[in-house]
Each structure stands twice: as C-alpha cells, then as structure tokens.
C-alpha positions in Angstrom: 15.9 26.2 40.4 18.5 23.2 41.1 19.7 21.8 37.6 17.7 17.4 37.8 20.7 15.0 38.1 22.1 13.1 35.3 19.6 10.0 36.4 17.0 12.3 37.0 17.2 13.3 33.4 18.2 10.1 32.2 14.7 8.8 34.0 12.8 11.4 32.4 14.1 10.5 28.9 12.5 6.8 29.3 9.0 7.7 29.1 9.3 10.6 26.9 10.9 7.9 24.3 8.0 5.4 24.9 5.5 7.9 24.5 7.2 9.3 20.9 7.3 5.7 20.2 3.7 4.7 20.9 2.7 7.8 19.0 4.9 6.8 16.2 2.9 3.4 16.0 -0.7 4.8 15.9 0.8 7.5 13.9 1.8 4.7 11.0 -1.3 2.7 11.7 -3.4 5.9 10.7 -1.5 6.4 8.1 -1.6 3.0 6.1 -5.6 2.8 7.5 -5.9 5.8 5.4 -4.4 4.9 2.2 -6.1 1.6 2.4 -2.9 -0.9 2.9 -4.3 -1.9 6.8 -8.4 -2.9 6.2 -10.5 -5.6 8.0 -10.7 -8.5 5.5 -11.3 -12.2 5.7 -9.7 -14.0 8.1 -7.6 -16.0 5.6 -6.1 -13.1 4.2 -5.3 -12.3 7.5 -4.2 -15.3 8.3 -2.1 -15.3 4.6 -0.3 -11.9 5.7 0.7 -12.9 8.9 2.5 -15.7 7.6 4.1 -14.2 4.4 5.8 -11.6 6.7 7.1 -14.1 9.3 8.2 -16.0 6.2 10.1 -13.1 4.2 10.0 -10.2 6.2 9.5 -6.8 4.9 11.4 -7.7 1.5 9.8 -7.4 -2.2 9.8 -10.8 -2.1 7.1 -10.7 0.5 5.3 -8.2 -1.5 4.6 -10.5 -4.5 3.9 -13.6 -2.2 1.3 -11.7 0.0 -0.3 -9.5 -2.5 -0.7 -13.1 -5.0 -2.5 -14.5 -2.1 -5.0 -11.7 -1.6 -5.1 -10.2 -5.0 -4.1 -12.8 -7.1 -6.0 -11.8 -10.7 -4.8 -7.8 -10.5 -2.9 -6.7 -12.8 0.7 -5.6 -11.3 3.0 -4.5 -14.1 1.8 -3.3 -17.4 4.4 -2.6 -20.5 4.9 -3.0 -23.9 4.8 -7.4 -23.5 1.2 -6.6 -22.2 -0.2 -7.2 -18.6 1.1 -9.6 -15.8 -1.4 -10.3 -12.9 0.0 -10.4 -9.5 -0.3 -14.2 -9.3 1.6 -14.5 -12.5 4.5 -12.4 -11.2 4.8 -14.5 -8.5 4.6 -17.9 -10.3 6.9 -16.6 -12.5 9.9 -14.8 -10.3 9.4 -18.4 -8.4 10.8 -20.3 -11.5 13.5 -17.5 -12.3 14.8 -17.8 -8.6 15.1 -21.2 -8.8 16.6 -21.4 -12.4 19.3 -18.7 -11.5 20.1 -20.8 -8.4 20.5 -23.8 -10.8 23.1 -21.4 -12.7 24.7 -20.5 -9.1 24.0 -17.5 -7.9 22.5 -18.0 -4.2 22.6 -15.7 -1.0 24.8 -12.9 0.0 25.7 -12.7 -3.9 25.8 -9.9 -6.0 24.5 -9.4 -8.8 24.3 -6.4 -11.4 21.0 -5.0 -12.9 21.2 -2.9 -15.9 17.5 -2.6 -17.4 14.9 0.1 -18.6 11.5 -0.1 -17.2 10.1 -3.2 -18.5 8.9 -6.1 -16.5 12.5 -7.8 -16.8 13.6 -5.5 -14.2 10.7 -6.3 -11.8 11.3 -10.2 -12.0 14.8 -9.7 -11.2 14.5 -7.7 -8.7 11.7 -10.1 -7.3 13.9 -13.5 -8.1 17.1 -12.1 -6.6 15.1 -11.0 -3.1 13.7 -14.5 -3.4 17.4 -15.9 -3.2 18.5 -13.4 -0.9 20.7 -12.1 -3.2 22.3 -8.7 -3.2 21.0 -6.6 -6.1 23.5 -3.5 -7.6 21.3 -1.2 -10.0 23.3 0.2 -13.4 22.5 3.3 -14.7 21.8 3.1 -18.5 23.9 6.3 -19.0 26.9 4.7 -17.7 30.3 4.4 -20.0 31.6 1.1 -20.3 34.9 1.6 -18.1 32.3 3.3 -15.4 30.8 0.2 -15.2 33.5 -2.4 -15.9 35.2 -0.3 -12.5 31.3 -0.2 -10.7 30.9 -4.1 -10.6 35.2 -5.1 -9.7 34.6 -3.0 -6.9 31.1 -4.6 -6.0 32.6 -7.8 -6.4 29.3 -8.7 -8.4 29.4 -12.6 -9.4 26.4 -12.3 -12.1 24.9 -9.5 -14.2 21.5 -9.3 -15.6 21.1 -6.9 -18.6 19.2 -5.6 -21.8 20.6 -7.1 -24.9 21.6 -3.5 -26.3 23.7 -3.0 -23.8 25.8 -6.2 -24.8 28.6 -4.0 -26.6 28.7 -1.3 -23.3 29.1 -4.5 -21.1 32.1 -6.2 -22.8 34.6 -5.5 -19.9 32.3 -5.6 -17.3 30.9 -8.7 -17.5 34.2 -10.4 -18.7 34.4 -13.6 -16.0 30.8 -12.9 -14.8 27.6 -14.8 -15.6 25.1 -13.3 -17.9 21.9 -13.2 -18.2 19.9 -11.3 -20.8 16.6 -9.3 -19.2 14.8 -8.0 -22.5 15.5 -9.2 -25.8 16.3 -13.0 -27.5 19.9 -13.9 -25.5 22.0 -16.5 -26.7 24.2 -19.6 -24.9 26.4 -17.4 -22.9 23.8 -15.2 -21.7 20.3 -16.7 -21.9 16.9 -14.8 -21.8 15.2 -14.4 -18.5 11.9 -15.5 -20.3 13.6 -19.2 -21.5 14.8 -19.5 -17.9 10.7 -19.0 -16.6 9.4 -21.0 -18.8 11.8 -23.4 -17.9 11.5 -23.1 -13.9 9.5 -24.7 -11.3 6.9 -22.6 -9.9 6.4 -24.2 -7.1 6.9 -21.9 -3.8 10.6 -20.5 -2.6 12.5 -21.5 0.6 13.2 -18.3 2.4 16.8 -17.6 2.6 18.0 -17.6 5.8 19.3 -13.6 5.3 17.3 -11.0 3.0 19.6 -9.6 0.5 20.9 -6.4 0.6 20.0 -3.1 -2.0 22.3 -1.2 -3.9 21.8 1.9 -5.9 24.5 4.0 -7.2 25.0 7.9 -6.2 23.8 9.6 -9.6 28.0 10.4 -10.5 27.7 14.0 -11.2 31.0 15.0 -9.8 32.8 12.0 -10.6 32.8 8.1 -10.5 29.1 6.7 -8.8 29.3 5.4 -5.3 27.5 2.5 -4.2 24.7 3.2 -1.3 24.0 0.0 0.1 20.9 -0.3 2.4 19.4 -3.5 4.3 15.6 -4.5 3.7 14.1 -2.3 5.7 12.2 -3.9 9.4 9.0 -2.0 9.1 7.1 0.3 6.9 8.2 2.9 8.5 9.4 4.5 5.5 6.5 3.8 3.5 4.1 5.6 6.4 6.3 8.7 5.7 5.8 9.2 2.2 2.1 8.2 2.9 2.1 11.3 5.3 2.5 13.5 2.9 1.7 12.1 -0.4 -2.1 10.8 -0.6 -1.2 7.5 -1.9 -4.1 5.0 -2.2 -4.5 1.1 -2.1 -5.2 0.1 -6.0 -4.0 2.4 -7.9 -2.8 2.5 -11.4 1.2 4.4 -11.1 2.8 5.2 -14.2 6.7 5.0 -13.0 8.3 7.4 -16.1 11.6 8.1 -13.2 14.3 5.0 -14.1 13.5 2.0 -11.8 17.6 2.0 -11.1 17.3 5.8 -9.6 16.1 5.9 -6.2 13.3 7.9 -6.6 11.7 5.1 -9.0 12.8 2.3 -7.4 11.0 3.8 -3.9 7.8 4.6 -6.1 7.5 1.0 -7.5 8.0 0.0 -3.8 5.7 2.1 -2.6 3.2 0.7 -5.5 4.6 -2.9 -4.5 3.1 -2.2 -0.5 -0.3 -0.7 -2.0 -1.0 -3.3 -4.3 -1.2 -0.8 -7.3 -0.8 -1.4 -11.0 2.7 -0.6 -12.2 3.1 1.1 -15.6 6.4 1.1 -17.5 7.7 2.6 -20.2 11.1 1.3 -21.9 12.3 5.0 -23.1 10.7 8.4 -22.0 8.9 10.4 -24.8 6.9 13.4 -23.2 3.8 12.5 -25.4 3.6 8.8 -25.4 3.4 9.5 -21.6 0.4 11.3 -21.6 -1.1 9.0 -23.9 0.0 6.2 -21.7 -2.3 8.1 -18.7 -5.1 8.6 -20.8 -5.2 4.8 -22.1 -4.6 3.5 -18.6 -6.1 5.5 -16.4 -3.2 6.4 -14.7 -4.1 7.9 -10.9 -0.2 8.7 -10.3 2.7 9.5 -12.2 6.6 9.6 -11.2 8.8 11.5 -12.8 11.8 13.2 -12.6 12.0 17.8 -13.2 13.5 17.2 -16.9 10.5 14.8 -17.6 8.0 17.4 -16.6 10.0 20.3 -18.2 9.9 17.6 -21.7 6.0 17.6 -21.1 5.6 21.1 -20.2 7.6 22.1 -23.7 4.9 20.3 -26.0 2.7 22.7 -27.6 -0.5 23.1 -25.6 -2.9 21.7 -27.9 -0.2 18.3 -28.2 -0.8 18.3 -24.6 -5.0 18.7 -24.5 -5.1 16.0 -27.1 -5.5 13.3 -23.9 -7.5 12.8 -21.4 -5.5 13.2 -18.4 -8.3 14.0 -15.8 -7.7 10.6 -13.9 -4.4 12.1 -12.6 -4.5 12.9 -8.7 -1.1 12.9 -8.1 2.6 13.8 -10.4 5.5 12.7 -7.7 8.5 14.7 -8.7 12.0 14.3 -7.4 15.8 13.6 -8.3 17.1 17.1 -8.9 16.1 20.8 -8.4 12.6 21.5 -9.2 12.2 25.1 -10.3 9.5 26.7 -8.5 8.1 28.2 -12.2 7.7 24.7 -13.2 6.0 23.3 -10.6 3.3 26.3 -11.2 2.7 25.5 -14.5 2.7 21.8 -14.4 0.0 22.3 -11.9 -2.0 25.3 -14.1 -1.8 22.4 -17.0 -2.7 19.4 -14.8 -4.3 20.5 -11.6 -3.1 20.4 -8.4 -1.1 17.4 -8.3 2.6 18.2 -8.3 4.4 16.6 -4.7 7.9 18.0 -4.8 10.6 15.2 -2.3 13.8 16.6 -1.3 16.2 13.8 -0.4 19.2 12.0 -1.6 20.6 8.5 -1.7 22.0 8.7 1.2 19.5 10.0 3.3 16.4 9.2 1.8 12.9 11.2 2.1 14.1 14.9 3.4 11.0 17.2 3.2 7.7 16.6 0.7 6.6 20.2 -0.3 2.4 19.4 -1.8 0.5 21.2 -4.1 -0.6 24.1 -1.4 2.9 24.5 -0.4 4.2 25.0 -3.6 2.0 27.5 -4.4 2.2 29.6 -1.4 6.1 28.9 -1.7 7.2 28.4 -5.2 10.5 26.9 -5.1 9.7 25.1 -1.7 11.3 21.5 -0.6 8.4 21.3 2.0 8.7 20.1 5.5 9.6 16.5 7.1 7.6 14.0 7.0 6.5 12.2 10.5 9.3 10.5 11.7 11.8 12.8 9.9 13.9 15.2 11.7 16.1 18.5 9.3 18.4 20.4 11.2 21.0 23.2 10.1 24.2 23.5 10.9 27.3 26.2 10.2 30.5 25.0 9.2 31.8 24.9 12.6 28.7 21.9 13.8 26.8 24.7 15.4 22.7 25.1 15.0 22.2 28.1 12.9 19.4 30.7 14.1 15.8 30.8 12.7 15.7 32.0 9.4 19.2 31.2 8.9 21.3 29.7 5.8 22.9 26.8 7.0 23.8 23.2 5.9 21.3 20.4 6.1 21.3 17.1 7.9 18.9 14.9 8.3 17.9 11.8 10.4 15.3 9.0 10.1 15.9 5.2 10.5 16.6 5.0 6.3 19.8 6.4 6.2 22.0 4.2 4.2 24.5 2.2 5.8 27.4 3.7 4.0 29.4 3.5 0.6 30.2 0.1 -0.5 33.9 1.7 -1.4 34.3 3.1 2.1 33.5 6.4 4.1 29.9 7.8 4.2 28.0 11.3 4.8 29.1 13.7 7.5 27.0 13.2 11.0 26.4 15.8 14.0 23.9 14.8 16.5 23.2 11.2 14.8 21.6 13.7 11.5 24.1 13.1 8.1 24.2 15.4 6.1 22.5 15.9 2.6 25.2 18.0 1.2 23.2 20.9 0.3 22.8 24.2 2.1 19.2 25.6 3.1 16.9 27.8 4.7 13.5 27.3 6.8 11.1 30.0 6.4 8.6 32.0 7.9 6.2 28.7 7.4 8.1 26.4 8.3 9.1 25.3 4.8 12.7 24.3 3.7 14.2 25.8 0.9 17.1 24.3 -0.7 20.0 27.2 -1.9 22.5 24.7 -3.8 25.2 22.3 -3.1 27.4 23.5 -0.2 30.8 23.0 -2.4 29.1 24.9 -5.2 29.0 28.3 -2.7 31.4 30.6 -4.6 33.1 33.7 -2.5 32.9 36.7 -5.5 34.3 39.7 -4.2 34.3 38.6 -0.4 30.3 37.9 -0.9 28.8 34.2 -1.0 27.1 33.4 -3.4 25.0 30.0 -4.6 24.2 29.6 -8.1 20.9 27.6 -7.7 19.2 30.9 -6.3 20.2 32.5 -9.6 19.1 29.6 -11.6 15.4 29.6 -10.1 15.5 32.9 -11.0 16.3 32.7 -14.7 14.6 29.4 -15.0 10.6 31.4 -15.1 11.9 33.7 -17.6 9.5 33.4 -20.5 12.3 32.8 -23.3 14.5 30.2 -21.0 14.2 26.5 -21.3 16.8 25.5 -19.0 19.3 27.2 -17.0 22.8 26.3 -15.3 25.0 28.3 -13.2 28.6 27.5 -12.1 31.5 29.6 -10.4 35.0 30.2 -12.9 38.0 31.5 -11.7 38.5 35.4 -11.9 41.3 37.1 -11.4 39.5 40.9 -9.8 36.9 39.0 -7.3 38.4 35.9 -6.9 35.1 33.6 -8.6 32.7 35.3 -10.8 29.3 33.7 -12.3 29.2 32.1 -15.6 25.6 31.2 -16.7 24.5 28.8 -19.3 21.5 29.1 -20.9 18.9 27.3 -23.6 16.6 29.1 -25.1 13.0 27.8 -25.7 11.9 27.0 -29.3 11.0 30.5 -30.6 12.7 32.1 -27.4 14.7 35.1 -27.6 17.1 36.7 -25.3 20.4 38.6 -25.1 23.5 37.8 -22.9 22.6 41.6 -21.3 18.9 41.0 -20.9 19.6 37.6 -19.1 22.0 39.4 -16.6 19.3 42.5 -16.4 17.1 39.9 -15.2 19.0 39.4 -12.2 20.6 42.8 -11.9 17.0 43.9 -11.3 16.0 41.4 -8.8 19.2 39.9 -6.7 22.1 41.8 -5.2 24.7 43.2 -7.7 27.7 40.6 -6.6 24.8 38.1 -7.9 25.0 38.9 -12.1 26.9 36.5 -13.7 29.7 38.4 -15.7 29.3 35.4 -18.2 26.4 34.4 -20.5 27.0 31.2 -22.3 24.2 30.1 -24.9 23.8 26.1 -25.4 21.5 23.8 -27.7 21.3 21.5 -24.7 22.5 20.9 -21.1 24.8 18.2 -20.7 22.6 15.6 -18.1 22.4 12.3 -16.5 19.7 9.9 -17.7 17.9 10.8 -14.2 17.9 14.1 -15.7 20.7 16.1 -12.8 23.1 18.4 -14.9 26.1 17.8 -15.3 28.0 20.9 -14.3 31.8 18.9 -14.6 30.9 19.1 -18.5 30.2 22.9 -18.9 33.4 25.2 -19.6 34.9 26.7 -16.8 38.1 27.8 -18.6 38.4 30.9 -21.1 35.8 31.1 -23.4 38.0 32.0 -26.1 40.1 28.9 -25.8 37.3 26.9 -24.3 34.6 24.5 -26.1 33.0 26.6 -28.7 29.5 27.8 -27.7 26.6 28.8 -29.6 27.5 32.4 -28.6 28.8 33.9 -25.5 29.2 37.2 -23.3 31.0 38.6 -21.2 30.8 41.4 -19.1 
C-alpha cells in the first residue's frame, strides 16, 4: 500500500485531535460530576460562579471568592487559633490584600513565604493571588545562607514569615519588607492579624495579570531551584487527580505534608476546588495526627512516606486508642514509598493508601490505588487521564516493553522552567522526571531509582532503591539508604545504611544475606553502616549528600560498621 502524503496525514491528524479533545472535556466533566464539584444548583450560584471565574480566573483567589458566595458559613481551615468559615477567609484575605498594597507590594512582585501549616500561610497565599503577586514558598529546613541566596536570586521585594524564624532570616530579609505570619510581630515586621483587623474588607479589584507560583526543588543534591508555574487555565489538573483519587465535594482533609512542598500545596488546592475543610497542624507528631482524625472526622489525610513510617512505628495499641474509621483516603507522595509500608499502613487503616509519583517539575506522573498496590507492592501506578509516561535509553530511543529505561512525562502542568535558568531534559515534547523505571506486565510503572544514582559494580548496573525496597520490609529495619562508594576491584561497590527499629536486631552479615538470598550477587552491598537516624529534608527525602561515602575508618564515626 502507497505510504498517505504529508497533507494527507496532516488532514487526518485534525479530527483525530478534536475527537481526543472532545473526549478530554466530557472526560473532566465526568470526573468533577462525580466528585461533586459540577451539580445543578440555584441559579444564583450559577450565576455567582460564572462571574467569579471571568473575574479571577482559575486562581485561589477565585476559590475563596466563589466558594464564600455558595458556601459562605463552612468551615474552610481548622488549626490551633480555632475555625475560619469560608466567608471569613475571604473577608479577611480582602483586608490583608489591601493593607499589604498600602505597604507596597502590588502585581508581578515577589514575595517570600516561609510558614508551617497554620491559617497564616492560607491568607497569604489568598492575599498575594488577590494582588497578583508572585508567591516563592521557603522550606522551614532551610539554613540561613540557603535562603538569604534563594530570595537575591528571586529578586523577592517582601517576605512573610513565622516569628521563630526571625534569627534564620537575618540576611535574607536584610533590605526587604517583613511581615510576621504567626506570632505577635513588632514595627519592622508587623503581624498579619493587626494588618486584618486593620483592612477594609470590602471586595478586591482583579489585577490585570494573576500572579505566578513558586515552589522550590526539595535541594537534595545541592542548592533548591526555583519551579515557577502560571495559574493554571482550567482544572485540568485537578480532573487528573480526581481520576484516580476518589476525592469528594465537602470533605474534611487533614493536610500533615508541608503546605510549601508541592504535594501539600496541590492537596490544599485540590481541597480549595472541592470546597472541603482544611486541617492543619503547626509541627507533625505521629499521634497528635490521629487524634486530630478522630476529633475531626477527618475523610482524607496527606502525608508524606516518613509521616506514615512515624505513625506506622507507634505501638499498636497507641495507634487503636482513636477512632480513625472516618478515614477513606491517606494521599502519600514526596519520596519513595516502600511497597512494605504501604501494606501495612493499609492492614492498620484499611484500604486507603493512594501512592503519586511525580516531581516539581512535572507534576502528577502515575497514582498507584489501594488495589494496585496490593497486587504490586512497590507500584507508582499508571497515568492519570490526560497524562502520557514514556521510556527512553540514553541515546532518546523508546525502550521495549518490559524494559528499564528513563522516564518522561507530558501533561499541560509541566513547569515552565527554573527561575535561575535551564530546565528538565525533553524528547517528543515529554521532560524528563529524572528517575529510571519499568512498566510491567499490568501496566503499572515501577520506579528503580534516580538515573545518576545507577552505579556500574563490576561492569553490572546496579540501582540502590531496588535494594532499599528490599531491606526496607525486613522485620528488624526501620529505614534503609543505599548509595554507590568508590572501590578500587569493581570500580563502585554498595554501601548500605541502616536503622534499626526499637527492639530490632540485625547483623551487618544478616542484612547482606538478605539480599544475597533474593537479588543477583553484584547486588550485596560490601558495606553495612548502622545509624540512629537518617539524615532528611523536612519533606521527609534522604539526604544521601550527608551519608559517608569515604573510608569508614577515616570517615564520620558510625554506630558500627562492616565491611565485606
């Protein structure tokens, strides 16, 4: 058969786009129907919607301004102040917008967030999309020179922060204007809640641009990069995770993950579009969390692996002390979550456990749900609609099924770059995660490790994180870490560090029997460090730059180490 012409196939492309496109659409519709954000209501809510969206767009601002119009007496953040109905949080983030104008910060300014979950964070957030004002989110586990170096290269004008964090600041708010989000502030930096009380609450002017989103790359491998994204045009992201996660309109959401970390800030959005109840917790303590669920109610809870591993570790009957039947779904993303965990998380609180795969960069990946991860332990999942994963080798070509091979990704979320210059490798219009994977038999992806983590031992590659999952369901571990060291017979070798659980006992020889009896030989760590703790990032990622890579005799003194 003659190969079609160029325009032939061009033609044909047309209406194969418009169909996608159209089934896109009914797709989302579906999608939001289901989860209760699209219902028939009163025509003045109608009426109230259409208007807040031609008015702010798909910004948070809009999300306050809509959902105080149709829901105005629901409660929309609860912490430690008490409870703040949507209509509050409106009336509110109204006079804070216009009070921070009054101090000069306006559109297309940035300005630096550095808050634990509390409802500070929330106003700001609100009152700066209000302005149209960019918004740059600190980590609290920043140094100070990290974050002196963080806003200069931001060019952030203003910086709104937690009092205790004052000291950290010093440098990096030196010629800025401060603000203080939760606790009494003084002249030079007064409170958020003096500038409220203080504002008119009277309805915001649009800006004439929404302002832009920055959240920092979690700086495991060296100093964080800033991910900038646009307010997103649709809800197109939103109708992805509601594909796979059964989100519902109302809910109460217990957001444990750090708002500043992509994974929270994307849940309290999420919570934001569904009109749900958002819970917050200043600090994480594994107990006061499920006593936090059993006093609320909570229907979802967002957490990061660490969290659920500092939950999991509590003895049982700490743990069946609360009620926390009312649970339907435990979001989990932000690093590597260990296929053992995810089992017993689920064995201890039903089948709730949603594992996302994704990254700044890239956004939602694949969403592995509770079925998956029990037919797959380990599992990232698959895309959701209107996400496309593809692997490549290192030469750009598509691997064959079954395949390792690194993963790129493409949806209309990927970030628009880093705000210091350069972004993600692309092939095909897909960027690239960073990681390297597999798709199995199913379908499902499974994530191997970081491609510059691959070590070549003895002419063999080999990626750590399959030996981590590995050690990480043995009964006596806690937590696991593997790295590649220099060695001088094969080249790299395995060096694994490893905390035991409370009670927990194991050798340096039994761990590596452990994998001498289930992986290939070239797979053993020759090293077996033991640790008190694993150095991590307040989102809970190790921090692998911080574990000894050098001789152990001249390195950091262990607990006790092996070597064979």
């Amino acid at each position: 058969m003659p190969e079609m012409p160029a325009v032939g196939r061009a033609a044909l492309r047309l209406p194969l786009r418009a169909v996608a496109f159209v089934d896109k659409q009914v797709h989302d519709v579906v999608v939001l129907a289901r989860a209760g954000a699209v219902a028939i209501e009163a025509p003045k809510h109608t009426l109230h919607r259409v208007r807040t969206i031609l008015r702010w767009g798909f910004s948070t601002a809009a999300g306050y301004a809509l959902t105080a119009g149709v829901h105005p007496d629901r409660a929309a953040i609860v912490d430690e102040l008490g409870t703040l109905t949507f209509a509050e949080v409106h009336r509110r983030t109204n006079a804070l917008a216009r009070e921070l104008a009054r101090a000069g910060i306006g559109a297309g300014d940035g300005v630096g967030v550095m808050c634990r979950n509390h409802r500070y964070f929330v106003e700001a957030t609100v009152a700066l999309s209000k302005l149209g004002a960019d918004s740059l989110y600190l980590n609290t586990g920043f140094a100070g020179p990290q974050l002196a170096e963080v806003m200069e290269r931001e060019g952030a004008k203003a910086i709104i922060h937690d009092e205790e964090f004052e000291a950290l600041l010093a440098a990096a708010t030196r010629g800025r204007l401060r603000f203080t989000a939760w606790g009494r502030g003084g002249e030079d930096a007064p409170a958020l809640e003096a500038l409220i009380a203080a504002g008119d609450t009277a309805e915001v002017t649009p800006p004439q641009s929404q302002g832009k989103v920055t959240i920092l790359t979690s700086g495991t491998t060296g100093t964080p990069k800033g991910a900038r994204r646009s307010q997103p045009k649709g809800l197109g992201a939103a109708c992805g995770f509601l594909s796979r996660i059964p989100l519902r309109a109302g809910q109460r959401t217990l957001v444990a993950a750090p708002l500043f970390h992509s994974w929270g800030f994307a849940n309290y959005e999420l919570a934001l579009l569904l009109a749900d109840t958002v819970i917050l917790q200043r600090r994480f303590d594994p107990e006061q969390t499920l006593a936090a669920i059993a006093e609320h109610r909570a229907d979802v809870l967002v957490l990061v692996p660490v969290m659920a591993q500092r939950i999991m570790d509590l003895p049982e009957a700490t743990r069946r002390k609360y009620d926390t039947s009312s649970l339907k779904i435990a979001g989990i993303s932000g690093s590597a979550l260990h296929g053992d965990l995810a089992e017993r998380f689920m064995d201890a609180f039903g089948e709730v456990v949603y594992n996302l795969y994704g990254s700044t960069e890239v956004a939602q990946a694949t969403i592995a749900t509770p079925a998956e991860l029990r037919l797959a332990p380990g599992t990232a999942g698959r895309p959701p609609k209107g996400t496309v994963v593809r692997l490549f080798d290192a030469g750009g070509g598509a691997v064959a099924p079954g395949q390792e091979g690194r993963i790129f990704v493409g949806n209309e979320f990927l970030f628009e770059g880093y705000t210091g210059g350069g972004s993600k490798a692309v092939i095909d219009g897909l960027m690239s995660t960073g990681d390297v994977g597999h798709f199995d038999r199913h379908g499902l992806l499974f994530v191997s490790g970081r491609d510059d983590e691959m070590i070549v031992s003895g002419g063999e590659n080999v990626y750590p994180r399959e030996v981590e999952d590995l050690l990480a369901a043995h009964p006596a571990i806690a937590e696991v870490a593997v790295v590649g060291v220099d060695d001088v017979e094969f080249g790299q070798r395995l060096r694994a560090f490893v905390v035991l659980r409370d009670g927990g006992h194991a050798t340096a020889e039994e761990v590596k029997e452990v994998v001498r009896a289930n992986l290939a030989r070239y797979k053993v760590p020759r090293d077996v460090v033991f640790l008190d703790a694993l150095p991590r990032t307040t989102t809970g990622k190790v921090l692998k730059r911080d574990l000894p890579r050098g001789d152990l005799d001249a390195g950091a003194a262990p607990s006790q180490a092996a070597s064979g």
